[in-house]
N, C-alpha and C positions, 0 to 999 in steps of 0.2 A: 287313744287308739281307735281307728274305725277298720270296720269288716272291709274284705276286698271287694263285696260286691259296693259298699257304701263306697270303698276310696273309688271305685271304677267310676259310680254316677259322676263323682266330684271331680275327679281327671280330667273327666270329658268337657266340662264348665266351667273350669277355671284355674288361673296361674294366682300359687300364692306368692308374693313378694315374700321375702327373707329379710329380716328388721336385724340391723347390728343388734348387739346387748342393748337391753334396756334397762334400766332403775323401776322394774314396776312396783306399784305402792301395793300388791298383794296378789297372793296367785290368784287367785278369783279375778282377778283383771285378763289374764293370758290369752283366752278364746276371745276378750271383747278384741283388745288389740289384734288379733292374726287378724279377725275380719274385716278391721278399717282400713287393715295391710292387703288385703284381697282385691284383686286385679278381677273382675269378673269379666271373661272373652264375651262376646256377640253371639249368640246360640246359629243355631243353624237356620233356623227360619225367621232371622233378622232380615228387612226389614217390615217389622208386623205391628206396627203403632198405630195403623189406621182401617178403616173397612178397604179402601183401596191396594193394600199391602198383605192382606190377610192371607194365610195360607188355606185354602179352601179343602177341608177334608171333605170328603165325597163316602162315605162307607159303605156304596158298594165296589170301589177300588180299595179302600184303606184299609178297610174291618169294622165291623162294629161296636170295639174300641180302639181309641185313638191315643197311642202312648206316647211322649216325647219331653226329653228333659231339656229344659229351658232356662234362659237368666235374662234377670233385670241387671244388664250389663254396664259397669261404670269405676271410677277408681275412687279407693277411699270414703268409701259411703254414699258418693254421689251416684246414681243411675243416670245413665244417657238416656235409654229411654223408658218413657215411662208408661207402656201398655205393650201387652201381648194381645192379638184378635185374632180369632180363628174362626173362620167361615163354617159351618156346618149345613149343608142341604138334606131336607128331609124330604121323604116321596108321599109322606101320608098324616093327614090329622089324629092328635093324639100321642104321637112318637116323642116319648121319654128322650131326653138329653139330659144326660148325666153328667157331670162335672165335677174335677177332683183337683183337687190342688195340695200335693205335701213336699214341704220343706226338705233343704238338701244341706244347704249351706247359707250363708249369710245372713243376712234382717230380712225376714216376712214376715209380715199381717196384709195380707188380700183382702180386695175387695172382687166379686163376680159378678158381672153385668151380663143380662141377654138382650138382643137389638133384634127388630125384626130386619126386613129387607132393605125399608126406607132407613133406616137408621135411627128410629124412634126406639129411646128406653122401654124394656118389659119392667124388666123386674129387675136390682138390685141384691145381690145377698152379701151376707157378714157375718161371721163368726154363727153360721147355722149348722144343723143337723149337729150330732155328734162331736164335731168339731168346736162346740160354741165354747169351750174353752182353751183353746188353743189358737195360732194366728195362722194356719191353714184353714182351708175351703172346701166345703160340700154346697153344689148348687141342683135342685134337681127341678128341671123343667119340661112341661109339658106341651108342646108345642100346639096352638091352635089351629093350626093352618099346615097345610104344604106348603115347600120355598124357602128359603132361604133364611139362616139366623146368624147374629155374630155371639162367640163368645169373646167379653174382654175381661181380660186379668189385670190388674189394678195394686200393685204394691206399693203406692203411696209415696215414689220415688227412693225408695232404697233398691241396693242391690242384694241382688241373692240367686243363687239358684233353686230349683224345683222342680218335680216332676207334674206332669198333665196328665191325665187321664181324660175324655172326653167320652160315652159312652153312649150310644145311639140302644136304647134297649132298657129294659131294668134289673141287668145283674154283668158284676167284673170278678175274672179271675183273681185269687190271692193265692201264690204257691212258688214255691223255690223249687231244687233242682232234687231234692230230696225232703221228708217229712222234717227235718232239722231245720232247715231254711223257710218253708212253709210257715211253721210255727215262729220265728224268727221276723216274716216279714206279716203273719199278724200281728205280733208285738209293734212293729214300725207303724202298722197302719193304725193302732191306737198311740201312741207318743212319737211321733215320727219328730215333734218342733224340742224335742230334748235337748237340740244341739243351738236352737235360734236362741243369737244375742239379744233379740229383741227384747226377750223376756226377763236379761239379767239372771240367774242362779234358783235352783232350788227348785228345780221344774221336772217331776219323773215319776215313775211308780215308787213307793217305799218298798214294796215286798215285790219279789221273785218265785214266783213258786215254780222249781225243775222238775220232774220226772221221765224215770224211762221210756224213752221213745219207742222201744222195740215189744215192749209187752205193755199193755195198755191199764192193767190188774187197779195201778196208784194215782193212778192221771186220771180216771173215769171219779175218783172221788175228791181229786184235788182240784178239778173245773171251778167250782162253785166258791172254792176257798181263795182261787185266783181271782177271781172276779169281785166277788165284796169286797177283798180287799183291796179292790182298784188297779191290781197288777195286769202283771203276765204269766201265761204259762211257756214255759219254755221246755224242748227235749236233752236228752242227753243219752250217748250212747252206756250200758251198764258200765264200761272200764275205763272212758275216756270219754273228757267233753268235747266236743265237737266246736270246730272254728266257728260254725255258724252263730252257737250257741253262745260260747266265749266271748265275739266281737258286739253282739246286740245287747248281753247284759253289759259291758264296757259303753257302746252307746247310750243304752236307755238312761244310762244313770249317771253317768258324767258331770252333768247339770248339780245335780243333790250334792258330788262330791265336794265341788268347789265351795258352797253353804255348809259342808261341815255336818248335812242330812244324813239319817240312819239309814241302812238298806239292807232290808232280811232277805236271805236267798232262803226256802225253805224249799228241805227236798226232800220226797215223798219216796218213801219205803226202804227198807234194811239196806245194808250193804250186799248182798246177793241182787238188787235191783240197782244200785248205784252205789257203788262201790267206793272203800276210802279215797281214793288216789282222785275222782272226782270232786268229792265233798273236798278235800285240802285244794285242790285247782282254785275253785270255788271261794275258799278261804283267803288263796293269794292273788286273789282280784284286786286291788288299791280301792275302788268306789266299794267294795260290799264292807259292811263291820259287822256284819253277824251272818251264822250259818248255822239252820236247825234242821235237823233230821226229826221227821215226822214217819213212824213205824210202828209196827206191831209185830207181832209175831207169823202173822199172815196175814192175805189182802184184807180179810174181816175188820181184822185187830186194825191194823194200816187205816182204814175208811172210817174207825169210831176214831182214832187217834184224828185223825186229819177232821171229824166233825169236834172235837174238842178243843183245837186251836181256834176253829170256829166260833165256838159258844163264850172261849174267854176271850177270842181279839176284837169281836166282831158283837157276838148276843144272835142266838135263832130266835127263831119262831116256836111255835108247839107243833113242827109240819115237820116229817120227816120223810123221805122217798128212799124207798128201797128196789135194788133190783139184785137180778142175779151174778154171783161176783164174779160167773165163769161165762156171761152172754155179755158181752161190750156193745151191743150195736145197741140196747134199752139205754143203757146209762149213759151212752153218747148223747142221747136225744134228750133227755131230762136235766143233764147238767147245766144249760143254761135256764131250764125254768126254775129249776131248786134254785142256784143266786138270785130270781127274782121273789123267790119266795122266802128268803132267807133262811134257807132249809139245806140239813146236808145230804148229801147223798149216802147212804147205809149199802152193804152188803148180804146177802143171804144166802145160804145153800139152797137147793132146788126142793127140799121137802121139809128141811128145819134151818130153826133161827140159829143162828151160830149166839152162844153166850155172850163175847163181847157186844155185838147188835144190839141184843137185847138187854145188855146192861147199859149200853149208853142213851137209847129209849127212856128205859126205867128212872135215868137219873136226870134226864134234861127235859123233865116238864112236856114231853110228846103228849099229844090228844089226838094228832090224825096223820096215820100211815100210810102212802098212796104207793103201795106196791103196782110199778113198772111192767108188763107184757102180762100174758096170757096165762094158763094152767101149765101148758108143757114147759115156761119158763120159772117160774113160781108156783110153784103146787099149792094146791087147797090147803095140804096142811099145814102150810105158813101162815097164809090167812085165820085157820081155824085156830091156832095158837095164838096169834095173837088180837084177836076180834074181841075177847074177853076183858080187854086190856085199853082197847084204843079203838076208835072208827076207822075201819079201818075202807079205803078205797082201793081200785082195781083201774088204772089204766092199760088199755090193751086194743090191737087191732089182729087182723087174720097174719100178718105176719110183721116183721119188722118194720117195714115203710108205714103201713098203715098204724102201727104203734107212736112211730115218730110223729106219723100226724094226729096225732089224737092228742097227744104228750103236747104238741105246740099249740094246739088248739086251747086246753087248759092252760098252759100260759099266758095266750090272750084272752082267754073267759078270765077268769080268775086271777091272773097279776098283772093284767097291766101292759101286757109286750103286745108289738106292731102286729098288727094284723093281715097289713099289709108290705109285710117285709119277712123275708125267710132268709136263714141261712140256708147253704144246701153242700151236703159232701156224702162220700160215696158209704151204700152202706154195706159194702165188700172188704174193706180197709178201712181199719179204725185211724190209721194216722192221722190224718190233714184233722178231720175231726175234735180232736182234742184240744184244739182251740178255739171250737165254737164258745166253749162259755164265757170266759171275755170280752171274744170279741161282742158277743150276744148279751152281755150287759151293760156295752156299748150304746147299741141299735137300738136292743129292745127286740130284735130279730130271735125268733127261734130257730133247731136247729129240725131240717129233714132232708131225708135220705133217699138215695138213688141208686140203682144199680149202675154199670158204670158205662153200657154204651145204649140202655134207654129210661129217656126220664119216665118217673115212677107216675103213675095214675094217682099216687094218692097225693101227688106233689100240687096238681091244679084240682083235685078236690080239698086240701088243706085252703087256697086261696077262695076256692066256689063259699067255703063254709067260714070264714074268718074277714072277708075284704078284697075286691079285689084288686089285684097287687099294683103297687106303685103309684095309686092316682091320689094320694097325698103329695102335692110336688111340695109343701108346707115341711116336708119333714128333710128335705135336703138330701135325702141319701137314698143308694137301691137295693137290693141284696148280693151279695157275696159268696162266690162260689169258691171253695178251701180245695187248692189240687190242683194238679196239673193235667191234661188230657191222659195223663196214663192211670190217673183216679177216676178224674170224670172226663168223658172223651167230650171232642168237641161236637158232634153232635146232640150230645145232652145239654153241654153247655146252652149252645146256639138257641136249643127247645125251649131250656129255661130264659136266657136272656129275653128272647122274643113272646115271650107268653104273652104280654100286653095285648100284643094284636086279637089276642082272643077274645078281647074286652071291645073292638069295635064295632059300630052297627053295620 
């Protein structure tokens, strides 16, 4: 079963053939068959095989990203042709060209070539950035020159369809029609080839981890537990799962099912936050075979319970991060650097340690504490309690953006994550957010915040102080914007997209 937004991409790309019965030798064969039965139509900007045929995007007509779903068009496995090429003109040296390529339908493994004007090879890419284990494409290039470039896509003569992204800039929107879909089409942008034959079976997240979408209390501590585990986070409404939700875990995991793969849905917090009639939904999915409720008696208890699945699926660290369990915009922001640091996220009251917290410190080998914001969000006597105990540390800025940057900045001091690459979502709505940790141990991107119609000051001082952004074109990818203009309007967008230029002499 796929989502209507998934069947709508596929509608649009292609007629499947309808096979009389067959005698197949096992259902694990069924999706290989529809595909070799797959009639792939001519996309709409056929014919585009050559630099003379290319459709020339222009982006100060088209946008500064360039969307369009496309096929390597042919019957029965054959492709007729065998390159897609799109012209991109740029006005200035230096301008990022971003490049994306995910899976829809059929056999993909891409190859991404850049061309200058004369038609001389730059550079080649393959299975880079992020993607380097999947047969979809991240190509990120820096153009040296003004003038004229070709991108060409390269599927190796199979058919398939897939969508383009081509991004003049170093950052793309990720966000559906609501925070359900949002969350849903991060999921797609980390496993998007779960449905590619090329790969044969057994290709997916094992774990699921859901939480309520509407109160953010069990998701701000289940990021981390998403992400080591290699999953997804997904939402859910407290009394009913949402189509969007329903159709993506049915996509992501489909692949596992036919291999006969385990897949744990684990859902975060009591039945007051997702409710039975969910968790059973959840149950009578055919690909999932296990379904755990991870709770406590409140968010506290919820957040040691959800580091405990942690410490026995997975093993921490002796790092623990604590924040306040009634401020979400701190724990938004640390969540992807806890998964880097294999640390869970903990909860505290504003002037004492709640028991559970401090019983699951006590018992998992903690040495160092990095309590999250300021005094008025965590009070001194959190610290003072437990300094006697553990080193304890203070990350903090004058308000919540400048926290976030500080918080991302210790992720690339200290673990490891891009420096030159940021997530960014709004920090007035925690929704779209909630998937930064995933996706952000993905990338390696940390997460920072904005208010929603100007970008944040501390957003190009996080880049002044960490790298400046996007001039690894080595790493294939750019940062990622969670939300849709009514999170982050598009003139923040547009600021962050373009910040590059701020890098020119």
């Amino acid at each position: 079963m796929m989502g209507s937004r998934y069947r709508a991409r596929v509608a649009l790309l292609t007629v499947v053939a309808l096979l009389a019965a067959l005698g197949l030798p096992g259902m694990g064969m069924a999706a290989d068959v529809s595909v070799q039965a797959a009639v792939f139509a001519p996309d709409a900007y056929e014919p585009d095989d050559d630099f003379d045929d290319a459709y020339v995007y222009r982006p100060a007509v088209d946008g500064n990203t360039f969307h369009s779903y496309r096929t390597f068009d042919g019957v029965n496995g054959v492709a007729d042709d065998e390159y897609d090429v799109i012209a991109v003109d740029v006005a200035v040296a230096g301008t990022p060209i971003w490049v994306e390529v995910m899976y829809v339908d059929g056999r993909l493994d891409t190859y991404v070539r850049i061309y200058d004007a004369a038609g001389t090879e730059l550079v080649e890419y393959d299975d880079n950035d992020y993607w380097y284990a999947t047969y979809s494409e991240g190509a990120y290039f820096i153009a040296p020159t003004a003038g004229r470039y070709y991108v060409e896509v390269d599927n190796r003569d199979m058919m398939c369809a897939y969508e383009l992204f081509i991004t003049v800039g170093n950052a793309r929107r990720v966000f559906g029609v609501d925070r359900f879909e949002t969350a849903a089409e991060v999921s797609r942008l980390q496993w998007d080839n779960t449905g590619n034959a090329y790969y044969g079976y057994g290709y997916g997240p094992g774990d699921i981890v859901v939480a309520n979408g509407l109160n953010p209390a069990d998701a701000l501590a289940g990021g981390s537990l998403a992400a080591q585990l290699g999953g997804v986070l997904l939402l859910t409404h407290p009394d009913h799962l949402p189509a969007a939700t329903y159709d993506e875990i049915v996509r992501v995991t489909e692949s596992l099912y036919w291999e006969d793969h385990e897949v744990h849905v684990h859902v975060l917090g009591g039945t007051a936050a997702v409710s039975d009639d969910v968790f059973e939904d959840l149950q009578g999915i055919r690909h999932v075979t296990h379904v755990h409720r991870i709770a406590g008696a409140n968010r506290y208890a919820t957040a040691a319970a959800i580091g405990d699945v942690m410490a026995d699926e997975i093993g921490v660290s002796t790092s623990a991060y604590l924040v306040n369990g009634t401020a979400w915009a701190d724990a938004l922001a640390v969540a992807p650097v806890a998964a880097w640091a294999n640390a869970p996220v903990l909860m505290t009251m504003k002037d004492s340690v709640p028991a559970e917290t401090a019983a699951w410190l006590s018992d998992n080998g903690v040495t160092d504490v990095y309590i999250i914001g300021g005094d008025s969000v965590v009070g001194a006597p959190v610290a003072a309690a437990l300094d006697p105990l553990y080193t304890v540390h203070r990350i903090s800025g004058d308000n919540r953006y400048a926290t976030a940057k500080e918080v991302a900045l210790h992720g690339v001091n200290d673990h490891g994550m891009n420096g030159q690459l940021a997530t960014l979502a709004s920090g007035e709505s925690f929704a779209d957010a909630l998937s930064a940790a995933p996706i952000g141990w993905w990338t390696g991107a940390p997460l920072l915040l904005t208010p929603k119609d100007t970008l944040h000051a501390q957003v190009a001082a996080y880049f002044d102080e960490s790298g400046a952004i996007g001039t690894d074109a080595d790493d294939g990818t750019g940062c990622y914007v969670l939300g849709g203009p009514g999170a982050v309007s598009d003139t923040v967008y547009a600021a962050f997209r373009d910040h590059w230029k701020e890098l020119l002499p």
